[in-house]
C-alpha positions in Angstrom: -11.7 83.9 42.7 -9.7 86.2 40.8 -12.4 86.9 37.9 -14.6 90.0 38.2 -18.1 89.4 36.9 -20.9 92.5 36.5 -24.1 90.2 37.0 -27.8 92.4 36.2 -31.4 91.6 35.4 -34.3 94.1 34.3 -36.6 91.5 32.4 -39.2 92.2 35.4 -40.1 94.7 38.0 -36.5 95.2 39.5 -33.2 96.1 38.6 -30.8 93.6 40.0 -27.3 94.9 39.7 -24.0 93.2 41.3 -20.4 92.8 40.8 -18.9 89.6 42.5 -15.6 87.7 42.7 -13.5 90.9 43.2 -11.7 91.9 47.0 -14.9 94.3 47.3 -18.6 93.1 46.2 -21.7 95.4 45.4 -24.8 94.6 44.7 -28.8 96.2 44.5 -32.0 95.8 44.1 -34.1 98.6 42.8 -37.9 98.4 42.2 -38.5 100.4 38.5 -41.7 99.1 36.6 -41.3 101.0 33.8 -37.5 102.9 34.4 -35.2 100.3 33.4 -34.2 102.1 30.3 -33.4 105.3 32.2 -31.7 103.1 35.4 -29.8 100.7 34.2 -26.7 101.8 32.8 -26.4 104.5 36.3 -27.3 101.5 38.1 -24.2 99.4 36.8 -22.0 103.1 36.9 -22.8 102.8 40.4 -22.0 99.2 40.9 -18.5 99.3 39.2 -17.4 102.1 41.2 -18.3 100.9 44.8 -16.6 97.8 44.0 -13.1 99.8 43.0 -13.4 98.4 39.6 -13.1 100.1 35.5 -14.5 97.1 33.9 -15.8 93.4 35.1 -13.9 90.7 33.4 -17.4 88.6 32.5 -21.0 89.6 32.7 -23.9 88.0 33.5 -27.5 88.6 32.4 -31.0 86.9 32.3 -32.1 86.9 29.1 -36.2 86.3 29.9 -38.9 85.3 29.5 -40.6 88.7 31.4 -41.2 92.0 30.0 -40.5 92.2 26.4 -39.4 95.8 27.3 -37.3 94.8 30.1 -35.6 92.1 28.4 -35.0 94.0 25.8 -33.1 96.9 27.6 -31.2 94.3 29.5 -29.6 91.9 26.6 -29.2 95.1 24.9 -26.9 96.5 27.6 -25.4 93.5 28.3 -24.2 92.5 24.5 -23.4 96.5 24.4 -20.9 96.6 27.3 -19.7 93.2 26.2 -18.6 94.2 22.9 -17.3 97.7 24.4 -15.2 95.7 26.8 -14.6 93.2 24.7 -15.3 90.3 26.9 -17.5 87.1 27.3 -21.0 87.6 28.4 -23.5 84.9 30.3 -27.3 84.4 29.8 -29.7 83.1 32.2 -33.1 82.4 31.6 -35.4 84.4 34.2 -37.0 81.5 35.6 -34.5 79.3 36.4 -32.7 82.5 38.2 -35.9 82.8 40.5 -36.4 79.2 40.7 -32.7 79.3 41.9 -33.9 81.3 45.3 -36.4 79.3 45.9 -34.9 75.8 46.2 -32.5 77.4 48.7 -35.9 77.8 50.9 -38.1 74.8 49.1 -36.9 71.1 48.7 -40.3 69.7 47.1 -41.2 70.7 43.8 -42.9 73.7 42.8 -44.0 75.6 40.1 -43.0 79.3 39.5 -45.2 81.5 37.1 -44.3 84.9 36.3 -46.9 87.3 34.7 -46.8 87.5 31.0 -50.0 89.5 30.5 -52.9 88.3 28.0 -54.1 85.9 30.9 -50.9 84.3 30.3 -47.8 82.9 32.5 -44.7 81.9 32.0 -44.3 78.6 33.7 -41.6 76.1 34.7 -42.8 73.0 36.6 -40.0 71.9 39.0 -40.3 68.6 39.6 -36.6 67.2 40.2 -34.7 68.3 44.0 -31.2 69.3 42.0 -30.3 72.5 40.5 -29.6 71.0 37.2 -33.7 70.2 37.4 -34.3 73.8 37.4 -32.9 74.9 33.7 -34.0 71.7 32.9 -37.5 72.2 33.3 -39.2 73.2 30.1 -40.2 77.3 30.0 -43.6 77.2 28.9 -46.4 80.1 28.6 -50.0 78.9 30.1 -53.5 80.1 31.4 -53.8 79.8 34.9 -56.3 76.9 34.0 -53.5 74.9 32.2 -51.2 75.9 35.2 -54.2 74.2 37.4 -54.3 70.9 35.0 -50.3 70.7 35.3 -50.2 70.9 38.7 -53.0 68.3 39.1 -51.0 65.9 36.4 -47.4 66.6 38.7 -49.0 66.1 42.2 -47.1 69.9 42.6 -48.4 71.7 45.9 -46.1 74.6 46.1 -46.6 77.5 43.7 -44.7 80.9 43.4 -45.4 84.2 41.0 -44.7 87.5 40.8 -48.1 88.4 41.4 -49.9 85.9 42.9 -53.0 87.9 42.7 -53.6 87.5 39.2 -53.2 83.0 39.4 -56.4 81.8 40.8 -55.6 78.0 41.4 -58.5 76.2 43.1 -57.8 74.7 46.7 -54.4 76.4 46.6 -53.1 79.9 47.6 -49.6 81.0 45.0 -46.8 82.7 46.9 -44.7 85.6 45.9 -42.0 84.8 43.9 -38.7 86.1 46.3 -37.2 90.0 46.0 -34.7 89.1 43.2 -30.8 88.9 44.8 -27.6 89.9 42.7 -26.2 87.3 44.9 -28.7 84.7 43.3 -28.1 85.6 40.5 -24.7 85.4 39.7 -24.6 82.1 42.5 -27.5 80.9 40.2 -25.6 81.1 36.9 -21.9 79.6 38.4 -24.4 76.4 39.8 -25.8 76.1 36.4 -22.0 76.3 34.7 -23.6 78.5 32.1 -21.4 78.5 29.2 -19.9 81.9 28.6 -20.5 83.4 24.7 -19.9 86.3 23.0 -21.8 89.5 22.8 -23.1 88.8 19.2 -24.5 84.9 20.6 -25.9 86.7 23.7 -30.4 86.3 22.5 -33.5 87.5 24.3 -35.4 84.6 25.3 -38.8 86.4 24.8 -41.0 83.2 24.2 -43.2 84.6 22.6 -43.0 87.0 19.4 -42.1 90.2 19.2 -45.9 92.3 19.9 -44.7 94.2 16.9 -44.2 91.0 14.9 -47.8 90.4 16.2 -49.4 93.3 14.7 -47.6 93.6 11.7 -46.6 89.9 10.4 -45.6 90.8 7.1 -43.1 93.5 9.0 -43.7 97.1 9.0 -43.2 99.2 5.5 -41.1 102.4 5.6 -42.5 105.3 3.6 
């Protein structure tokens, strides 16, 4: 593969950056709750230079659902350094990334939840064995007690969130969703032939509204 490709992620808990199809690959996972904005871009700085490189030919980003901040910071630096660069730019949605990892481990189906606060998760039932079955899968936001019906409804037995702690499912103990992999994720968005874009077609797949939008639905007036 002669095609560079900068592949990152910061709509959760980590920052996943990587570059891959180059002589030399780097790649890292960094825990930062709430330092994505300051990490990022020194993360990617980092990234480019171990792998001997001034600029990727492609990037790849998940685009959510997650952390509305995260997300945000992370479309924003990848439409950014596409339009800087002036090359094509590849969105993943967040699920399908970390449901990606854990078909490489889990042949039945599964569900994977990550936390979306309010008593809320974002959800994809997996119930097909290919990958295609994993971006397939509707993304949909639940209560742990709708997960509960779903899974009841899809005879699912395997379930997997970022913090299984807060998804009480009766008769059924969640597991962690896996450390998320550069690797992963740019093997996760070549699987899926992802359609490369531009930087302006590059969205934030937040699910739900904006929690700005939510205060303030008629928009916010400037003095």
């Amino acid at each position: 593969m002669n095609k560079s490709y900068l592949v990152f992620d910061a709509s959760n808990s980590h920052i996943v950056v990587g570059i891959f199809g180059t002589g030399t690959e780097s790649s890292r996972t960094r825990f930062a709750l709430r330092e994505s904005f300051q990490l990022i871009i020194p993360e990617i700085q980092l990234a480019l230079a171990k792998a001997g490189i001034k600029k990727p030919d492609a990037i790849v980003s998940a685009i959510g659902p997650g952390s509305f901040t995260g997300i945000r910071i992370g479309v924003s630096a990848a439409r950014n350094l596409a339009q800087l660069w002036d090359i094509p730019v590849i969105g993943i949605n967040s699920l399908s990334f970390y449901g990606f990892q854990i078909r490489m481990t889990q042949s039945e189906p599964f569900a994977i939840c990550i936390d979306g606060k309010q008593k809320r998760f974002y959800t994809k039932f997996v119930t097909g064995r290919g990958i295609d079955s994993i971006e397939a899968a509707e993304t949909l936001d639940l209560t742990w007690t709708e997960i509960e019906q779903e899974l009841t409804n899809n005879q699912i037995q395997h379930v997997y969130c970022n913090d299984p702690t807060k998804l009480t499912i009766a008769n059924l103990e969640p597991r962690p969703v896996p450390e998320p992999e550069a690797r992963a994720l740019f093997d996760a968005a070549m699987a899926l032939n992802l359609q490369e874009r531009t930087w302006a077609d590059l969205l934030p797949h937040y699910h739900r509204k904006n929690p700005a939008e939510q205060k303030h639905p008629e928009g916010i007036k400037r003095i």
